[in-house]
C-alpha positions in Angstrom: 105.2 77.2 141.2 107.2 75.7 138.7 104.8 73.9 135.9 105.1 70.4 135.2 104.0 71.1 131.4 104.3 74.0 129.3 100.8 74.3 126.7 101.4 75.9 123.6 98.8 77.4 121.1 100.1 77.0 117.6 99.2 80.2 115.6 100.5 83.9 116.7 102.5 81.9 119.4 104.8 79.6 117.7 103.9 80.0 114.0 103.8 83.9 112.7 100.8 82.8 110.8 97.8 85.4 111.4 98.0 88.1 109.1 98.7 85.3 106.4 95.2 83.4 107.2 93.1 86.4 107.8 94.5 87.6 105.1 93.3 84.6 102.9 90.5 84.2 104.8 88.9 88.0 104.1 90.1 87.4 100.4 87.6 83.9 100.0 84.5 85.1 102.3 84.4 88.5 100.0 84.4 85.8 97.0 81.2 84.7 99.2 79.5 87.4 99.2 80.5 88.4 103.0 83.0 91.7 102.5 85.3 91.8 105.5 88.6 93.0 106.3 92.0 90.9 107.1 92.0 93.6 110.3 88.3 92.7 111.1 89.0 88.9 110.4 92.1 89.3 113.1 89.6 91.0 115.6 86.6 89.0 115.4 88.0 85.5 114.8 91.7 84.7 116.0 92.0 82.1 118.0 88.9 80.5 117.1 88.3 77.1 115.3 88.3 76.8 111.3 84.6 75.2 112.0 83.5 77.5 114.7 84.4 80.7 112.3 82.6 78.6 109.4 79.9 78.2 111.3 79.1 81.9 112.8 79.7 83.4 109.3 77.2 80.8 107.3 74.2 81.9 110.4 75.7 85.9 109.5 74.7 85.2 105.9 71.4 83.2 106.5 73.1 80.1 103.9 75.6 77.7 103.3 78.8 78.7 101.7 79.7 77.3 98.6 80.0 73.0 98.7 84.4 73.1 98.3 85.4 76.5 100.2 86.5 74.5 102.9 88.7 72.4 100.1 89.5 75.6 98.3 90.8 77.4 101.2 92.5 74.9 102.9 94.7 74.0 99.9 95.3 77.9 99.2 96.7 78.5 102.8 98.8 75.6 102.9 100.3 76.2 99.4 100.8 80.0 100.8 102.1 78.4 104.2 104.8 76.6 102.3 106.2 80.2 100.7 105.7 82.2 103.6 105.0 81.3 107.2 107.8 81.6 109.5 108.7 80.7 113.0 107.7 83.2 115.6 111.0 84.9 116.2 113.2 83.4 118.9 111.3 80.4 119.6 113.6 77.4 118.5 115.9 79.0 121.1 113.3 79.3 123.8 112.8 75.9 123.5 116.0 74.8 123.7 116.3 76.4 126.5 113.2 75.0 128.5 113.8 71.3 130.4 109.5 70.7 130.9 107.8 68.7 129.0 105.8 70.8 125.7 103.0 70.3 123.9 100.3 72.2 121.4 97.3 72.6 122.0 95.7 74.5 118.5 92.2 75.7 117.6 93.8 74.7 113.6 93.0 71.0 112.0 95.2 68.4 112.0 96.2 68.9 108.4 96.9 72.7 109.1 99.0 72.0 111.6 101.0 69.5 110.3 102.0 72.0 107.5 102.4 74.6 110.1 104.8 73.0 112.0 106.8 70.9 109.2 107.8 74.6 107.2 108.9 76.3 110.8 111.1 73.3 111.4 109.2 72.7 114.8 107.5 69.4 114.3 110.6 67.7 116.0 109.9 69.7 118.8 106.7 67.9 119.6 106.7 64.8 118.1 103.0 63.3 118.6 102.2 65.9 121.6 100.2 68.0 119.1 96.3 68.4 119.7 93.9 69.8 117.5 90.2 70.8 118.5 88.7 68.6 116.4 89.3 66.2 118.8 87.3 67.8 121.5 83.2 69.3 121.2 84.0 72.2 121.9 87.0 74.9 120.8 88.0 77.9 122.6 87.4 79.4 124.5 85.7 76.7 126.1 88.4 75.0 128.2 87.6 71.4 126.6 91.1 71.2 124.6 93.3 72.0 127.3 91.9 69.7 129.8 92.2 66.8 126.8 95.7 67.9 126.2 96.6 68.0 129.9 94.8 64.7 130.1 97.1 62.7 127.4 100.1 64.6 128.5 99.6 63.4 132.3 99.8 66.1 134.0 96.7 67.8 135.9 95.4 70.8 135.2 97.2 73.1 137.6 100.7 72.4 136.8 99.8 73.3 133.4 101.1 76.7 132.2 99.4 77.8 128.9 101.4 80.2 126.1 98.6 82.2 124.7 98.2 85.1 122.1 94.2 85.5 121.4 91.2 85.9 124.2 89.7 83.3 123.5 92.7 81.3 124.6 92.9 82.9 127.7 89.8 82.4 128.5 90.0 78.7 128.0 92.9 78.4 130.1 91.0 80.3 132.8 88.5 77.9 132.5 90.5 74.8 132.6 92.3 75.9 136.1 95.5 76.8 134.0 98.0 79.0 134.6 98.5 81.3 131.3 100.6 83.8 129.8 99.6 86.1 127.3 102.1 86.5 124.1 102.0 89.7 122.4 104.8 89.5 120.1 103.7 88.1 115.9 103.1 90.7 114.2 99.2 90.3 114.4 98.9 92.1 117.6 98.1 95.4 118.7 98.9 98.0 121.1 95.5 97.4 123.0 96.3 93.3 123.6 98.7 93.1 126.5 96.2 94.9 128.4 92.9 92.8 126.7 94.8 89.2 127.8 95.9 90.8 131.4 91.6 91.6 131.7 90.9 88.2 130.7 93.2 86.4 133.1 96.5 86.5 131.7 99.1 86.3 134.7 101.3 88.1 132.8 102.6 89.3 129.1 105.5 89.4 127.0 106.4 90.5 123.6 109.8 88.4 122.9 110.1 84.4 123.0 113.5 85.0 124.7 111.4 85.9 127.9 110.1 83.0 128.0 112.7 80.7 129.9 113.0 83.1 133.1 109.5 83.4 132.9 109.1 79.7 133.9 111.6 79.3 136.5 
């Protein structure tokens, strides 16, 4: 069935953005006291909320973290963002080439995303159709920020096709009745994901935006 709207997640799907903020984010939790690796930090937390990751680390270390690390970090990625996130590869094309209505649908904060998608040149692409899980009580994988963005987009659930890279995405889709497909093509992933998304309910995966088009049709 052809969907009537096309869900996006933000990072690892349209933005190329994980190894920069896991990479910054094992950096300032070390600075914390909690050693960690940019590979563990893509394992354990992609696709999970800033405040959801905040959270589960502070209960880790038995304390809060420091008062501004939330301020500090957030400034430090964006200032990063600006020299070096890019585009996933191909996807200004894709969407060029796709005539259903898009949206995004990102674990990321407002602010985050805004910069995310003003330096990739996609926030044309989307106008106000982008939705952040602060909006919603709970993030991914919980299905609660799909159903809102199907909700203000119109369209229900099940002619909703979600573009997903992390499990916990997929597993919100699941949840929300969604179609999804699993991207496995920033440069985050790993061999083992095609198969982890296709476990969790992933219809199918790809590995190049270009795909993308006959894959809707």
């Amino acid at each position: 069935m052809r969907p009537s709207l096309i869900i996006f997640d933000c990072d690892g799907v349209l933005i190329d953005s994980e190894v920069i903020a896991c990479r910054l984010l094992a950096e300032a939790l070390a600075r914390e006291g909690y050693p960690i690796s940019p590979q563990e930090t893509t394992s354990r937390f992609a696709g999970i909320s800033s405040r959801a990751i905040l959270q589960q680390v502070e209960r880790e270390l038995g304390r809060p973290l420091s008062a501004d690390f939330e301020a500090v970090s957030r400034q430090h990625l964006h200032t990063t963002f600006e020299r070096e996130l890019r585009a996933v590869a191909g996807i200004h094309a894709a969407l060029d080439a796709i005539d259903i209505p898009v949206c995004v649908a990102s674990g990321s904060a407002p602010d985050r995303l805004e910069v995310s998608l003003r330096v990739t040149g996609l926030s044309a692409r989307f106008g106000q159709n982008v939705f952040s899980a602060v909006t919603v009580g709970r993030g991914k994988p919980a299905p609660d920020l799909f159903l809102f963005a199907s909700r203000q987009m119109g369209t229900e659930p099940e002619r909703c096709l979600v573009i997903e890279d992390s499990i916990p995405g997929v597993q919100a889709a699941v949840a929300a009745g969604m179609f999804v497909l699993g991207f496995c093509g920033a440069s985050h992933c790993t061999p083992q994901q095609p198969t982890q998304l296709l476990n969790e309910g992933a219809a199918a995966v790809f590995s190049r935006m270009a795909a993308l088009p006959r894959l809707i049709t």
